[in-house]
N, C-alpha and C positions, 0 to 999 in steps of 0.2 A: 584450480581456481573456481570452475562451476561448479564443482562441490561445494566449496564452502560457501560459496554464495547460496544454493541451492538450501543448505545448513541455516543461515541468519535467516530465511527467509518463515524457518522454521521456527527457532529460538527468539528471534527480535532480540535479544542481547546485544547491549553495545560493544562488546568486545567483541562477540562474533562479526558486527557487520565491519567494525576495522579489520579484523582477519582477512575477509571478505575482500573489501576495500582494495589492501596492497596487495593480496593476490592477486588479483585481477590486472591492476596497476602493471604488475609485473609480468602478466602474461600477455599485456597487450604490447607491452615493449622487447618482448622476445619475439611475439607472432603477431604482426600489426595489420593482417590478412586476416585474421580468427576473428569472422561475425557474430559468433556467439557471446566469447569475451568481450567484446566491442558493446556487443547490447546489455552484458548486464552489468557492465560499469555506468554504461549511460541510467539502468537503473536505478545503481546505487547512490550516484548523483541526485538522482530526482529523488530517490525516497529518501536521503538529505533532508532537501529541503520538504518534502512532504513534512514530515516527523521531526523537522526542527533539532538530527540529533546535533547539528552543529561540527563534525568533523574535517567537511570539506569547503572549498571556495569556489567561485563563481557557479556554481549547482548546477541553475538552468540552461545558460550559454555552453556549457559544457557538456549536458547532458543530450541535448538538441543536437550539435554537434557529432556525439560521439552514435546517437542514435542514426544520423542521416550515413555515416559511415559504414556503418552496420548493415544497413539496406541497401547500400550503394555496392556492397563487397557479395553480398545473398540476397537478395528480392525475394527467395523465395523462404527465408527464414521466418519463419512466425514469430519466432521469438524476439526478432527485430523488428518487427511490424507492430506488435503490442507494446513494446518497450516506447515504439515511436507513438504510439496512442498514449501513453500514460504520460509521454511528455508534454502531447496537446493538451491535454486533459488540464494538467496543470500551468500549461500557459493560457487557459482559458478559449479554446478554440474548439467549439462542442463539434462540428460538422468535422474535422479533421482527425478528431481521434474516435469517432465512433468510426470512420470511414477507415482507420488503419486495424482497428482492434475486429473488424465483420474480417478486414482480409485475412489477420492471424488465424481466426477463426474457419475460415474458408479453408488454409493450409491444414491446417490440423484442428478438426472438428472437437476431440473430444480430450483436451489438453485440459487439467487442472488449472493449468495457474493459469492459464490465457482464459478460462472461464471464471475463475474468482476474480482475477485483476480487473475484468472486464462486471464481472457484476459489483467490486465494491466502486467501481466509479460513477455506473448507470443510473444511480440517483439524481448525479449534477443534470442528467436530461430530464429528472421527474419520472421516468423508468421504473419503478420500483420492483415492482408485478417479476420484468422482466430481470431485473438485477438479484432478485432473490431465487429463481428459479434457475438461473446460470449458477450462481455460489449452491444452491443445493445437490445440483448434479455434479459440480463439482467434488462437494464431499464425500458424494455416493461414489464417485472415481477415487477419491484418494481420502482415504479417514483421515491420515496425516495433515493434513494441509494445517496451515497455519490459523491459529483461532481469532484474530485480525477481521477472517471475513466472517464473523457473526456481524459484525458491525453494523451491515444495512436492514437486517432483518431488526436489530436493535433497535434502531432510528427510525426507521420504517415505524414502529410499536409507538414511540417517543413523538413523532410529529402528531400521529391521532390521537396523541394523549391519551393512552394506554400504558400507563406505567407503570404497573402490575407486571406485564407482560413484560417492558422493556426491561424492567428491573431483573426479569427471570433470565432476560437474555443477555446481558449485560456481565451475569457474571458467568458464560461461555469464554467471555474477551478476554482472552491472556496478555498483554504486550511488555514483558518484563520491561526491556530496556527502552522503551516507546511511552509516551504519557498517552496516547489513548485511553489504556483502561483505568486510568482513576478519573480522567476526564468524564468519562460515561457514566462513571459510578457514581458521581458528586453529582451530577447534571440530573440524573434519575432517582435518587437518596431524595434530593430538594426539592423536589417535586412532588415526593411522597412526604413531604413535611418532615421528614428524619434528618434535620439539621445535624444533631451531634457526630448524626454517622455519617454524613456527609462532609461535615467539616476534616476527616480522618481522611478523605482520600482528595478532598482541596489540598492537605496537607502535603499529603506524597506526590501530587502534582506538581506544586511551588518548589518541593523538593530537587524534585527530575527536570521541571522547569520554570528557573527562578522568574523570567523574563516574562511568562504569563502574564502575571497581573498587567504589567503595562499592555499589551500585545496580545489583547486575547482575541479580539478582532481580527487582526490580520493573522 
């Protein structure tokens, strides 16, 4: 089950993260003591609703939840501790998920995904410096890692209105089964006045998610 999670986290395929999904589903209900599967279903809950794929219910009640379990079973898990930051992160609670993700951190210094997870969210604090320099040591640990975390380095470029640049980095972003990367790429296309070719990946967007246009806000 942490394989294949481990897996989507690689791919971003929607099949893969249902794979994902009911393995874990299933390994928590065989071994409902295992803080590891505890924490990355509470993941896969929250990256749910991160990424709007739509497959599960109550996301964050759920994912909050299954995170505090996780830490209640291993305190000393990192991997619970990040997981529980990524949850603050997205209930809006800046002081409590930088304070869980420094402790993951603390556990295990030189963890890939506990330094990407942790730098693609260190923007929400205005961080940037420091969120791009976490994802880059990251990649230096592990080339694999998911291409996801170009993201802030992308945005980073795009907020100074350096579009040139964001452009260049934008097409590092892989996210098949995720609408990120057509999002980026419309967003940086139109900016560079390249309407037609941006209209091509609005397209693949509305595609992957019909519910954008109304909802692009939230």
């Amino acid at each position: 089950a942490t394989l294949k999670m481990y897996h989507w986290g690689i791919v971003l395929t929607e099949e893969a993260f249902f794979e994902a999904w009911q393995a874990l589903e299933h390994a928590v209900k065989k071994a409902p003591d295992h803080a590891l599967c505890k924490a990355m279903l509470a993941d896969v809950y929250a990256s749910d609703y991160l990424s709007e794929i739509g497959l599960v219910r109550d996301r964050m009640k759920t994912a909050e939840r299954l995170a505090r379990e996780a830490i209640n079973l291993d305190p000393q898990s990192p991997d619970a501790r990040w997981v529980m930051g990524f949850v603050h992160f997205l209930n809006h609670k800046p002081t409590q998920f930088a304070k869980e993700y420094e402790a993951a951190l603390a556990l295990n210094p030189n963890n890939p995904m506990i330094l990407a997870s942790y730098g693609l969210v260190l923007p929400g604090l205005g961080q940037w410096d420091q969120s791009i320099g976490l994802i880059d040591k990251a990649m230096t640990l592990n080339p694999q890692i998911s291409a996801q975390y170009h993201i802030p380095a992308m945005l980073n470029y795009y907020r100074q209105g350096e579009f040139d640049q964001a452009y260049a980095r934008s097409l590092h972003i892989e996210t098949p089964g995720l609408y990120w990367e057509p999002l980026f790429r419309a967003a940086v296309l139109g900016q560079l006045g390249r309407k037609d070719d941006a209209s091509i990946y609005v397209n693949r967007l509305l595609a992957m998610q019909p519910t954008f246009e109304n909802q692009a806000q939230e």
